[in-house]
C-alpha distance (Angstrom), angle and dihedral (degrees) to the residues before:
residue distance angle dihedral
X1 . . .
X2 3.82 . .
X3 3.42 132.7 .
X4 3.54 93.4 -17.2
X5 4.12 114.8 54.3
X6 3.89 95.2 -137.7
X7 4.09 107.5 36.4
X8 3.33 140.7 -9.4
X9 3.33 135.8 -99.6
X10 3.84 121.7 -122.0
X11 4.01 131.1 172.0
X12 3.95 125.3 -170.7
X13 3.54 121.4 -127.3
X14 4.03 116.9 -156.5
X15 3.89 127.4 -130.4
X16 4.58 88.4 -127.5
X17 4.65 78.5 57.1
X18 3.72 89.3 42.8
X19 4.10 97.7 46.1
X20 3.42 88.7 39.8
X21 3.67 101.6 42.5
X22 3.83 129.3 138.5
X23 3.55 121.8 -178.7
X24 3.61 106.7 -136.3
X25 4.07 93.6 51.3
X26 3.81 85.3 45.6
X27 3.96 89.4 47.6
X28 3.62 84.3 56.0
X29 3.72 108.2 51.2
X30 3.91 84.6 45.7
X31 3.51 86.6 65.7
X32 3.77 90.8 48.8
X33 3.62 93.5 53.1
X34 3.91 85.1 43.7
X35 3.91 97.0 58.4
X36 4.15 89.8 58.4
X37 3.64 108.5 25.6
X38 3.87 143.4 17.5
X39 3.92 109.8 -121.1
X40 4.13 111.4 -150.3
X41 3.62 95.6 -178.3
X42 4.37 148.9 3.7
X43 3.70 128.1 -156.5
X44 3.53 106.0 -150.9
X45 3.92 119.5 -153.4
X46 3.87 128.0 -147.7
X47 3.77 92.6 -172.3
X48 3.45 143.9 43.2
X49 3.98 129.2 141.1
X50 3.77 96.4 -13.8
X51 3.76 96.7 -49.8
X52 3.46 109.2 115.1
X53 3.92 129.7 -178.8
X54 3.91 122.3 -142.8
X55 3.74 119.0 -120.8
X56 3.45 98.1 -106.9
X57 3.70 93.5 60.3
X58 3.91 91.4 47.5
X59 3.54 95.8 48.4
X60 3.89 86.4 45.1
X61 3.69 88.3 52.1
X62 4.06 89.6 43.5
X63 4.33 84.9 53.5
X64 4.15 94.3 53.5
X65 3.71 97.5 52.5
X66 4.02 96.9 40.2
X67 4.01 75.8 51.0
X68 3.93 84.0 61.4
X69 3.81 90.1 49.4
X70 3.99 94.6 -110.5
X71 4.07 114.7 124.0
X72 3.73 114.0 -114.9
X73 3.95 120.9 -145.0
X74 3.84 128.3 157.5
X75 3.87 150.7 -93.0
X76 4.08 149.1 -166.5
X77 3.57 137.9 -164.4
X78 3.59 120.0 -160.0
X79 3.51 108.9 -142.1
X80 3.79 131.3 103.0
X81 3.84 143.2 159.3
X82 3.42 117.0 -98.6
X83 4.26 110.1 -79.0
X84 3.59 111.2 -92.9
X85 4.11 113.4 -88.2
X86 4.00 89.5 11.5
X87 4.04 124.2 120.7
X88 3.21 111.8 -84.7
X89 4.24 116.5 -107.8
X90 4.03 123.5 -153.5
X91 4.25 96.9 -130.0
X92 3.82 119.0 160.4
X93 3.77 105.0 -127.6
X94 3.77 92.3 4.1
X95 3.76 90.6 -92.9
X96 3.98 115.6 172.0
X97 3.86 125.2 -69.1
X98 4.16 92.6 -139.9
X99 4.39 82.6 -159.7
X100 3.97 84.5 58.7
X101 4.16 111.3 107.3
X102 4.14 90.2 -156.9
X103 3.68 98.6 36.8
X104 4.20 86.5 53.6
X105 3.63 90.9 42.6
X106 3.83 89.3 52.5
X107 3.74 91.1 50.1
X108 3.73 88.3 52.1
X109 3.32 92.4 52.8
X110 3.43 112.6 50.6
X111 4.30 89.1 38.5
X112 3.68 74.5 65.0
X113 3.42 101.6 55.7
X114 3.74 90.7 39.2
X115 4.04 90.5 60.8
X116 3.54 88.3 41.4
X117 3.93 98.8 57.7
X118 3.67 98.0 28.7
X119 3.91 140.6 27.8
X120 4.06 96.1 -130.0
X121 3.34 133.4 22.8
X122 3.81 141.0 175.2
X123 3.70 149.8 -130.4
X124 3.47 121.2 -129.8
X125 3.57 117.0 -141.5
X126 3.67 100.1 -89.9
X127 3.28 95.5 84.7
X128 3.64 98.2 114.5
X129 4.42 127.0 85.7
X130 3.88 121.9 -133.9
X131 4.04 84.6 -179.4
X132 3.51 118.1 153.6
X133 4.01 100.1 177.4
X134 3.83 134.2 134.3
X135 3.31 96.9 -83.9
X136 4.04 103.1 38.8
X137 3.64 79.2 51.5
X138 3.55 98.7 64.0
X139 3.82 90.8 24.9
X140 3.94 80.4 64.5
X141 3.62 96.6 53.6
X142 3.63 105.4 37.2
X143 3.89 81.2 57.5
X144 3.66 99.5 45.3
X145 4.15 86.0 47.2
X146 3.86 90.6 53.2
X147 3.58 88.4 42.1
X148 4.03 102.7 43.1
X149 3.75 94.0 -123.0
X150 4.06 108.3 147.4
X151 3.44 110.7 179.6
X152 3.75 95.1 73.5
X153 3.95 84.5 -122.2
X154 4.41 111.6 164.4
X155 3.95 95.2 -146.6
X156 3.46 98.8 92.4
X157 3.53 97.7 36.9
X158 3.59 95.7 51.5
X159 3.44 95.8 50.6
X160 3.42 99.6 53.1
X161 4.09 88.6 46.7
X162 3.82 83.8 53.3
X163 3.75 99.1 48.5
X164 4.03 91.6 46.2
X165 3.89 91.6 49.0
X166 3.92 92.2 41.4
X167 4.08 85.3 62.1
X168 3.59 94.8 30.5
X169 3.60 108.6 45.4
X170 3.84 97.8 25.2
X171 3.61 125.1 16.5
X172 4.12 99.0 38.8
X173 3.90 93.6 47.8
X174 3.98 98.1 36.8
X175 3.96 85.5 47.8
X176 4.13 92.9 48.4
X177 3.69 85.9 51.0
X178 4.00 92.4 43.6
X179 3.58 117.7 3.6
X180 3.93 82.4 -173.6
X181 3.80 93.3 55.3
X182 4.76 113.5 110.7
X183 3.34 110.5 -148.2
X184 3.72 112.9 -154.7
X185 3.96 121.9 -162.1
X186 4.07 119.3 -151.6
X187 3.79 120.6 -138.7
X188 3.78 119.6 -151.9
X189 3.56 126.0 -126.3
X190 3.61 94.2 -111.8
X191 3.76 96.2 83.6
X192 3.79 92.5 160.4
X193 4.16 83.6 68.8
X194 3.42 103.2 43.4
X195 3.89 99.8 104.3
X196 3.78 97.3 46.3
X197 3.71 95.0 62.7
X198 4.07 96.3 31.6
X199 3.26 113.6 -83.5
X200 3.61 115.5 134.5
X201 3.87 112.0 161.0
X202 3.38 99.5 179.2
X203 4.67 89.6 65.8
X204 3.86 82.5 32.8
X205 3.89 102.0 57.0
X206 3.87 80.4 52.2
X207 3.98 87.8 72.7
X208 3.41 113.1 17.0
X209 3.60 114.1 88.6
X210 4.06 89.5 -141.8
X211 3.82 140.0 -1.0
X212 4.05 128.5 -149.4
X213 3.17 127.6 -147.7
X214 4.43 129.7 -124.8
X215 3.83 96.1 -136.1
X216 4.23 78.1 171.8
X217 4.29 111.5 134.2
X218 3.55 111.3 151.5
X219 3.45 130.9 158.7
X220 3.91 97.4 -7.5
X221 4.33 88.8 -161.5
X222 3.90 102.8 34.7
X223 3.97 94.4 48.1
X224 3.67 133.5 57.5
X225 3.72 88.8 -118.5
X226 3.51 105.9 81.7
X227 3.72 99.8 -171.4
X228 3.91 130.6 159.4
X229 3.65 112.0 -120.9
X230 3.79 84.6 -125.6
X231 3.78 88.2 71.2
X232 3.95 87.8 75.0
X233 4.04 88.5 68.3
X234 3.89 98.8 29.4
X235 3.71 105.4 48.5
X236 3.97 89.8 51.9
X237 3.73 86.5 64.3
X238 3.67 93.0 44.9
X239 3.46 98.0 57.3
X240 3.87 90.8 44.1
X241 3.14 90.6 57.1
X242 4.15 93.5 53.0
X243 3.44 87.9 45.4
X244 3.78 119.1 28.4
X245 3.48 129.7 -145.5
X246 4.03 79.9 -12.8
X247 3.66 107.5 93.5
X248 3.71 113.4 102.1
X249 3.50 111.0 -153.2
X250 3.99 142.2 -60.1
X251 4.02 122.0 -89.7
X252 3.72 118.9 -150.8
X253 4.16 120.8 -175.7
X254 3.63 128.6 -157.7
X255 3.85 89.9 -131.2
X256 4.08 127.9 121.8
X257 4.20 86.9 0.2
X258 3.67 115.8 147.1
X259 3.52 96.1 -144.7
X260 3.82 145.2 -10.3
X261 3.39 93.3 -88.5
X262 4.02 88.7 58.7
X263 3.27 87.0 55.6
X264 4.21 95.5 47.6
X265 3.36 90.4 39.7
X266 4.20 90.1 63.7
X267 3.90 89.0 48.7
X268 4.14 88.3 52.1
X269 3.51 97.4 42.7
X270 3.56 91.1 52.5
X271 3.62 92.8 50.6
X272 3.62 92.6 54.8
X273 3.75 92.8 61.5
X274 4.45 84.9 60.7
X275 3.58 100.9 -122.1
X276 3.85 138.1 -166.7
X277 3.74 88.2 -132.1
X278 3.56 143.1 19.6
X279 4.03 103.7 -155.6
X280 3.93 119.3 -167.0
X281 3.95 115.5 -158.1
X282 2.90 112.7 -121.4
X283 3.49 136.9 8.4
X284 4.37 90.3 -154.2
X285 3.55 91.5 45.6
X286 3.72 100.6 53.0
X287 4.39 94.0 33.7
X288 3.75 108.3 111.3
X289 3.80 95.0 15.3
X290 4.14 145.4 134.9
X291 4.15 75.8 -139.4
X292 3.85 86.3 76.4
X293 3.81 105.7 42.7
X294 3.81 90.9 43.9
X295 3.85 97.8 47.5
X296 3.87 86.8 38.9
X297 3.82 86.7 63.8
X298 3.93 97.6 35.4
X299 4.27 86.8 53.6
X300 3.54 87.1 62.0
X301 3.39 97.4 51.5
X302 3.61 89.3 49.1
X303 3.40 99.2 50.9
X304 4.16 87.2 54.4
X305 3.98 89.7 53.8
X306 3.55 96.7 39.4
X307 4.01 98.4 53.2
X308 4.43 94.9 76.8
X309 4.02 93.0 42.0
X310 3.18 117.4 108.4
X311 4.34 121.3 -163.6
X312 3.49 123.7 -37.9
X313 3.83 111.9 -100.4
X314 4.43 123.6 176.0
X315 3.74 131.2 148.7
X316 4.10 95.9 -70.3
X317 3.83 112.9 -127.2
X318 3.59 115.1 -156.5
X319 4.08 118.2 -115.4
X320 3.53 111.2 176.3
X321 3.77 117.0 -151.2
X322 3.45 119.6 -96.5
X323 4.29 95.0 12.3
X324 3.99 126.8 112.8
X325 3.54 131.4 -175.8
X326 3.74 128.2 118.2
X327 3.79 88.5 25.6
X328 3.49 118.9 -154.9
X329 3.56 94.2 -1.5
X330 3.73 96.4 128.3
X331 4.10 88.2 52.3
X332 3.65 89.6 56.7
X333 3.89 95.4 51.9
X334 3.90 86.9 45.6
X335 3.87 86.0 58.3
X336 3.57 88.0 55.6
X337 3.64 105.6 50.6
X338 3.07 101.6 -81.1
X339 4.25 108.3 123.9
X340 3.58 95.8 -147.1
X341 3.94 122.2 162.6
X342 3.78 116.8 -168.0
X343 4.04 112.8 -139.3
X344 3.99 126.3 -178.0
X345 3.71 91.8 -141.3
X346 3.87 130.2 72.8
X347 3.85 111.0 -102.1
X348 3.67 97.5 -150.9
X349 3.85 91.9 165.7
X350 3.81 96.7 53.7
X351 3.80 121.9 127.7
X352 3.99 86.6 -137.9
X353 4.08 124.3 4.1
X354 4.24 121.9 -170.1
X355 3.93 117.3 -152.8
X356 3.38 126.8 -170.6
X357 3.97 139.5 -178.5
X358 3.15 88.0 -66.0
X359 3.73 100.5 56.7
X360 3.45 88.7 64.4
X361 3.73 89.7 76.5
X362 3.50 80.5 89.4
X363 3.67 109.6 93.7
X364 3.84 93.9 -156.9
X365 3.51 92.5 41.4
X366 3.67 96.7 116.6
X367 3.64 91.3 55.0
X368 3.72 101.8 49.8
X369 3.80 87.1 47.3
X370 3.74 89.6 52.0
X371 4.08 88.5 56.0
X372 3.03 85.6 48.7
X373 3.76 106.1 60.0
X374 3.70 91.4 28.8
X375 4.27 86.8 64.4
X376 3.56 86.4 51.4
X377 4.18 104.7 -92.9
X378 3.99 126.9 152.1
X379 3.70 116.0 -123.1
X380 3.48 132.5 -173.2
X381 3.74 123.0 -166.6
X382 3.63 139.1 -178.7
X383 4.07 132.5 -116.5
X384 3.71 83.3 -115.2
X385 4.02 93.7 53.8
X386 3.61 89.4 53.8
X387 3.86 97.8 50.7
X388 3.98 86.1 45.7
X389 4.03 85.1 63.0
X390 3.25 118.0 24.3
X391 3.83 108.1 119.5
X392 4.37 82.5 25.2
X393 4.04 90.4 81.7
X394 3.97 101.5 -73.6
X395 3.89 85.0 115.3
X396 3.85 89.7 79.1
X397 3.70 95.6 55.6
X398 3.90 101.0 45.7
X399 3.44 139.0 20.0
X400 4.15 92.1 -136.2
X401 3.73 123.2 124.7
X402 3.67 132.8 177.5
X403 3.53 118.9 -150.6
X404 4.01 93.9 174.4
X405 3.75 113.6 -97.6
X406 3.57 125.8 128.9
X407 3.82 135.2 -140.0
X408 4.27 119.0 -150.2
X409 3.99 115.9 -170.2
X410 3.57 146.6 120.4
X411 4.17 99.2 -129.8
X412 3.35 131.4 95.5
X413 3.85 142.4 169.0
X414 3.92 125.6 -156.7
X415 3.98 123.9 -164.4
X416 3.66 117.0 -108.5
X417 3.54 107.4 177.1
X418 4.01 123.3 2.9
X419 3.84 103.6 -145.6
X420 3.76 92.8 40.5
X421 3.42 106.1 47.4
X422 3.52 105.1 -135.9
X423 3.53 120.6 158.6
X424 4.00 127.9 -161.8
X425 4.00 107.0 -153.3
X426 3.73 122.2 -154.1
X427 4.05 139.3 -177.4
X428 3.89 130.6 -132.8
X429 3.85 108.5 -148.5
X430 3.50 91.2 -124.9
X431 3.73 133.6 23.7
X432 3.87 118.7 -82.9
X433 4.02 131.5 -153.9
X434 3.80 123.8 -136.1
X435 3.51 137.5 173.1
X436 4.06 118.1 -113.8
X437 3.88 111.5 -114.7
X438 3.68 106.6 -177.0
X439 3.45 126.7 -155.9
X440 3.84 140.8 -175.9
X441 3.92 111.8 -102.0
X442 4.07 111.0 -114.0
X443 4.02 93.0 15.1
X444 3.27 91.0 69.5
X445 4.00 130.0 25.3
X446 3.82 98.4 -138.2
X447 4.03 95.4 169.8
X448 3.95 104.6 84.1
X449 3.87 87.6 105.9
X450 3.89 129.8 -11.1
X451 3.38 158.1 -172.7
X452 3.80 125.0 -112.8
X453 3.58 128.4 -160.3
X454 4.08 114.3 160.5
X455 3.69 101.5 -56.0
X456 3.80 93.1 -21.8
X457 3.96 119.0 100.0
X458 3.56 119.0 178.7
X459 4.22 121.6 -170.5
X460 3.68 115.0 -104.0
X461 3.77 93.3 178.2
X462 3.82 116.0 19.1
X463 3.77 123.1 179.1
X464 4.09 130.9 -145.5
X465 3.85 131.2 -174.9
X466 4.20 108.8 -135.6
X467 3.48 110.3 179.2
X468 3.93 115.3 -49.0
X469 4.02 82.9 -19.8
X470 3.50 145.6 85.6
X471 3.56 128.7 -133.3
X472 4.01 125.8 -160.9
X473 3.63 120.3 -168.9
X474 3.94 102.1 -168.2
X475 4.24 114.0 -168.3
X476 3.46 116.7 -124.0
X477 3.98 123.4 -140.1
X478 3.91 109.4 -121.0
X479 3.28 91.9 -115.8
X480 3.83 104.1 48.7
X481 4.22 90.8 -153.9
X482 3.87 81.8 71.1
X483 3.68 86.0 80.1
X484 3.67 95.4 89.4
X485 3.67 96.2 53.4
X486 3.44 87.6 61.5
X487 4.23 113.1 129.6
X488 4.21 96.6 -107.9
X489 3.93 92.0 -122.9
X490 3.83 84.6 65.2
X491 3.99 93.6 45.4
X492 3.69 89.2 44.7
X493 3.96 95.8 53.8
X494 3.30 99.4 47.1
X495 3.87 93.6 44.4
X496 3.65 86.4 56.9
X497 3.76 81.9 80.1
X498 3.48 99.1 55.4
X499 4.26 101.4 56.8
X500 3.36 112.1 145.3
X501 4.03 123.6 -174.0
X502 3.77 82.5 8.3
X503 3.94 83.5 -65.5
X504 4.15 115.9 138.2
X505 4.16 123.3 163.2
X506 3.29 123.4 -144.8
X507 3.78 101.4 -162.7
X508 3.50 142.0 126.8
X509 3.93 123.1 -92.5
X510 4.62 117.4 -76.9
X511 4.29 80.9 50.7
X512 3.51 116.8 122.0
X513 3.78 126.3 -171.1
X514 4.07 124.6 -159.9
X515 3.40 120.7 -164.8
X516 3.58 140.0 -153.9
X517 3.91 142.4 -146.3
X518 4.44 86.8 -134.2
X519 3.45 99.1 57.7
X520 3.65 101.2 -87.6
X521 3.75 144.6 114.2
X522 3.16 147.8 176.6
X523 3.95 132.0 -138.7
X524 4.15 123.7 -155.4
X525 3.82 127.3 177.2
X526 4.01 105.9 -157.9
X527 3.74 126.6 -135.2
X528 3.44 125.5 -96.4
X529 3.87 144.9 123.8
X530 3.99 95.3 -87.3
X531 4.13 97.9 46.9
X532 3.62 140.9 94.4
X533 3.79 148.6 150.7
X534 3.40 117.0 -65.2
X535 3.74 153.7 146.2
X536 3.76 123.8 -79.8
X537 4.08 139.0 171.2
X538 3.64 124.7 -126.1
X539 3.79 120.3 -164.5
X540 3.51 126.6 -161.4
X541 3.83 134.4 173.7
X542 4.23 115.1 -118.1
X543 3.89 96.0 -6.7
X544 4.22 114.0 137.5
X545 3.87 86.6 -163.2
X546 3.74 140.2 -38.4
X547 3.82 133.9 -112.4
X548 3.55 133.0 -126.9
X549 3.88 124.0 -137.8
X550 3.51 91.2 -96.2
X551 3.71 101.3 46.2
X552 3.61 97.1 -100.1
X553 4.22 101.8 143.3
X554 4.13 122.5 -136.3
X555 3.56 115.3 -156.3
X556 3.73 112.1 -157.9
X557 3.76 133.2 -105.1
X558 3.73 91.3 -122.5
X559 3.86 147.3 -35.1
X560 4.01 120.6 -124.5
X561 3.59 117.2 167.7
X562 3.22 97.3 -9.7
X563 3.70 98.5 -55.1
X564 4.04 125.2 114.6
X565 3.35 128.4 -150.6
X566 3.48 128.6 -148.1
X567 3.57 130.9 -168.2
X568 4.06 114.1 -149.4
X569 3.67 141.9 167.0
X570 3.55 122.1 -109.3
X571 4.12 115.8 -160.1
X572 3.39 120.7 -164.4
X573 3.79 110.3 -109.5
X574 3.57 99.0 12.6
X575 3.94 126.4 110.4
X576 3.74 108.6 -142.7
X577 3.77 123.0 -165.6
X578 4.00 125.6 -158.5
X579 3.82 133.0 -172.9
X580 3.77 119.5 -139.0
X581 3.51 113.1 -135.7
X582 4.23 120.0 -177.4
């Protein structure tokens, strides 16, 4: 890879550095950055917000860090103030107007200068318009006309604008200036969004040589990004999986995090997923910083866990491009234990699949889940899937309804054993809102795990037979973060569902396991207020004992049916990798 065995390591330079630059302060925070961490590579940016560096100072900045041994390629923002003497337009972070003659003309340019001075370069995540002027007004509506859209709606219109300005204004004039020149174009974190302002990654892989991936989560309260930490692992492997072999790398800021261990816990997550690249943003913020001497130490580690894993594998849940609803849902199951890796594609060959709201974007999706189930598949869906398609064909499947009342309480049964009847109660530590999916007794079994309110109980995770299949609906709280305060015996059941490699947790909520394709995993309990170290089982089908990363062997507690069960230690912050053997 480079200096690291299993990625490497990549730090982005802005255009206010690279206009500014002198080479003795810049020789000095190299050295700074030396002393913790070994750099592979810098994308160095011309433009950013109207500031824009000449080509003698980016090719002078390209000269001092090949001088330090680390490969230099470039970079753009798109965003700018308005053009002197022009009207002026209401744009969130001053991203682009694409119907703007100067703001084009200065993405020419400096997509020019980028394949003139380099041999790659890449788009920051900007690169999207939330314009509203004159003319993307009537751009909007001459295009919807033409195109029989009547709701007024911007997504299609944007995305179209985007994809003729991504050839126009980028690819055909950084290409005529160096046909040998990759482009790379950087998704956001906020995959949920993408359409609305123009994004559309499945057109866009189609001419972009590569794509990058925003691995950025934050502060999910304090920011307007309100992103599971999860997101950092899962949405590498989503956009892997719309682009193969073709996404870059994952970026991760120190921005908006409410610790260090925010910030770490990007970088890790990230490195979980196996990527090309591991990008920090940006070289000025993180100079002079604890940032650097603490992820310095953590890439190490990193690099040591990451060298026996093989490729990610989870129960896929199916995203289509350019749909919302339920967002992030599947990110806050995955930081609960349950290994879930969100795909853009229909797995139709899956052992188990998940579907959410947003998988019923899809308008065939009832009838590839019912070939599904009929060929003898497991599917799990959510409360919010169901409501999506009920009166859309979901009424053959199940026997569930939803006639819109709600259920708040803090008690909750799971099934132990079906022909006994024995129930295993737990308690939330505070009270918890669900929706009310009814069912008809005997057509569908709606006791796997409830809610109980007085002498009310109301299925949280009901189960139907379809065919040769199986089909799970599992209810949602209303406020998905409510996962985690889930009683364990509920969390437990319903992960039973979701084994993959013959892998299952039993764990309390904040517990994430990744697994592998070699018959590893690894298990990481996040930071927060409300977690600790604790004990946890692992079960896994045919395994004598497992193996920690450094060699130590784990017998298990006991076998039955086949199954082991381990019991391990998870510590909070730590990533901890184990090795199946059977």
């Amino acid at each position: 890879m480079g200096n690291y065995r299993n990625f490497k390591l990549v730090v982005y330079f802005v255009a206010h550095g690279v206009k500014n630059l002198k080479e003795d302060e810049l020789c000095k925070q190299l050295e700074f950055f030396n002393k913790y961490m070994r750099i592979d590579k810098v994308y160095i940016e011309p433009f950013r917000g109207g500031c824009y560096a000449g080509e003698e100072q980016v090719r002078k900045c390209k000269e001092i860090f090949n001088r330090y041994g680390i490969e230099a390629q470039g970079g753009i923002t798109t965003s700018m103030p308005d053009p002197e003497g022009a009207k002026k337009k209401q744009r969130l972070f001053n991203v682009f107007c694409y119907n703007d003659e100067v703001m084009m003309d200065t993405l020419k340019s400096v997509c020019q200068m980028n394949a003139r001075v380099f041999d790659e370069f890449i788009i920051d995540d900007f690169f999207f318009t939330n314009c509203t002027c004159e003319k993307c007004r009537q751009g909007r509506d001459e295009y919807n006309k033409a195109n029989g859209i009547t709701d007024d709606s911007w997504q299609a219109y944007r995305t179209d604008l985007l994809y003729k300005a991504s050839q126009e204004y980028v690819i055909k004039p950084a290409k005529e200036e160096n046909p040998d020149c990759k482009i790379t174009i950087k998704y956001p974190n906020w995959m949920e969004s993408y359409q609305e302002t123009g994004y559309d990654p499945a057109s866009q892989r189609e001419i972009f040589d590569m794509i990058y991936t925003g691995t950025e989560t934050r502060d999910p309260v304090n920011t307007d990004q309100h992103l599971p930490r999860y997101l950092s692992y899962s949405l590498m492997h989503y956009m892997e999986k719309m682009a193969p072999d073709r996404n870059g790398g994952g970026w991760f800021d120190p921005f908006d995090c409410r610790s260090l261990d925010y910030y770490l816990e990007q970088a890790g997550l990230t490195a979980l997923s196996k990527p090309k690249e591991m990008m920090m943003f940006c070289f000025q913020a993180l100079n002079d910083t604890i940032n650097v001497a603490a992820l310095g130490f953590l890439l190490d580690k990193l690099d040591d866990l990451l060298d026996n894993l093989g490729n990610p594998s989870g129960i896929p849940c199916y995203i289509p491009n350019a749909s919302q609803g339920e967002d992030n849902l599947q990110d806050f199951l995955g930081m609960n234990g349950f290994p879930i890796l969100p795909v853009p594609d229909f797995d139709g060959n899956a052992d188990t699949i998940f579907l959410t709201a947003s998988s019923a974007y899809d308008s065939e999706i009832i009838d590839k889940l019912e070939k599904y189930l009929v060929k003898g598949g497991k599917a799990v869906v959510s409360s919010g899937f169901v409501k999506e398609t009920l009166g859309k064909g979901f009424e053959r499947l199940s026997s569930i309804r939803y006639r819109d009342r709600k259920m708040t309480t803090n008690t909750f049964v799971s099934e132990n054993s079906f022909f006994y009847n024995r129930w295993e109660r737990g308690y939330s530590k505070k009270n918890i809102s669900f929706p009310v999916m009814e069912f008809r007794n005997n057509a569908t079994w709606g006791a796997v795990c409830k809610a109980v309110c007085e002498e009310e109980a109301c299925t949280l995770f009901a189960h139907d037979t379809y065919g040769d299949g199986k089909l799970y609906t599992m209810v949602v709280p209303e406020a998905f973060s409510d996962i985690k305060y889930l009683p364990e015996n509920i969390l437990d059941r319903m992960r039973k569902e979701f084994t993959v490699n013959g892998v299952r947790l039993e764990a309390k909520g904040q517990i994430s396991i990744f697994h592998y394709d070699n018959d590893s995993f690894v298990l990481y309990s996040y930071v927060d207020n409300d977690t600790y170290d604790c004990d946890i089982k692992v079960f896994v089908n045919g395994a004598t004992a497992l193996v920690d990363q450094s060699g130590n062997e784990i017998l298990p507690l006991y076998t039955e049916n086949g199954e082991a069960s381990f019991r391990l230690r998870a510590e909070v912050g730590k990533y901890k990798a184990y090795f199946i053997k059977r």
